[in-house]
N, C-alpha and C positions, 0 to 999 in steps of 0.2 A: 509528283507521281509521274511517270513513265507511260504514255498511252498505249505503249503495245503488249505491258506485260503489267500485273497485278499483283501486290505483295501477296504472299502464301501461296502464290497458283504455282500448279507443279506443270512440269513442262519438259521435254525430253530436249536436251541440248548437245549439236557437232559440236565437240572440241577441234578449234582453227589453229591453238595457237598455245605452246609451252612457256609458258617463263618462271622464271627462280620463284615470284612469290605466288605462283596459283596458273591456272589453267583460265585460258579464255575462251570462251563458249557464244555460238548462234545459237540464242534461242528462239528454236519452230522460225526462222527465221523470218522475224519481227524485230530485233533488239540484240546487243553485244551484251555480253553477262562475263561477270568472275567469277572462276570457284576462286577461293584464297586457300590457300595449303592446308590451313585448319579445320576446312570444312569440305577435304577430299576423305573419303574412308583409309586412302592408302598412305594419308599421311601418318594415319592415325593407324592401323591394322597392320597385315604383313598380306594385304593386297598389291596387284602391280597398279602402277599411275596408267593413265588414259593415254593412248596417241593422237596425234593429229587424225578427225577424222572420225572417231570412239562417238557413240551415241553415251550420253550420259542426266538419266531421268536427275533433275534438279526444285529444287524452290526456290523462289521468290523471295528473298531477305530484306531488301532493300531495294524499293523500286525507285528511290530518288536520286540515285548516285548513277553517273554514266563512266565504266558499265554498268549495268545494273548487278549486284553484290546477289549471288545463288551458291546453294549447300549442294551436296549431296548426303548429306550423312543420314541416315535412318531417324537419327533422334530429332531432326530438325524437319524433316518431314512430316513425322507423328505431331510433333509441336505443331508444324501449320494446319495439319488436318484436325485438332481438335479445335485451332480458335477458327478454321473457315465456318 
């Protein structure tokens, strides 16, 4: 587990950093986090992607992996907030 960040905690994350497979993210700067492409809305929607810089509300998926693995998607959010 990750001492600066907690699985399912939502947390509002800078995007630092674009790459092919996901978005890298300062989360409340504490810890480096990944969205993965799968778990952007715009990967998935006909929203625009994030820029360097974007604030982007996230969760906590995986606090053991560095970076630490966070969604944005609606439905992964609802999911953390029913098992917190």
């Amino acid at each position: 587990m990750n001492g600066a960040v907690s699985l399912h905690q939502e947390l509002d994350a800078i995007v630092t950093e674009i790459a092919p497979w996901g978005v890298l993210v300062d989360l409340a700067g504490r810890t480096a986090g990944l969205i993965d492409n799968t778990k952007l809305p715009a990967w998935l929607d006909d929203e625009p992607f994030p820029e360097i810089g974007d604030t982007v509300h996230v969760v906590v998926l995986d606090d053991t992996r560095d970076p630490v693995r966070v969604s944005a998607l609606p439905a992964d959010l609802e999911i953390a907030r029913r098992l917190r």
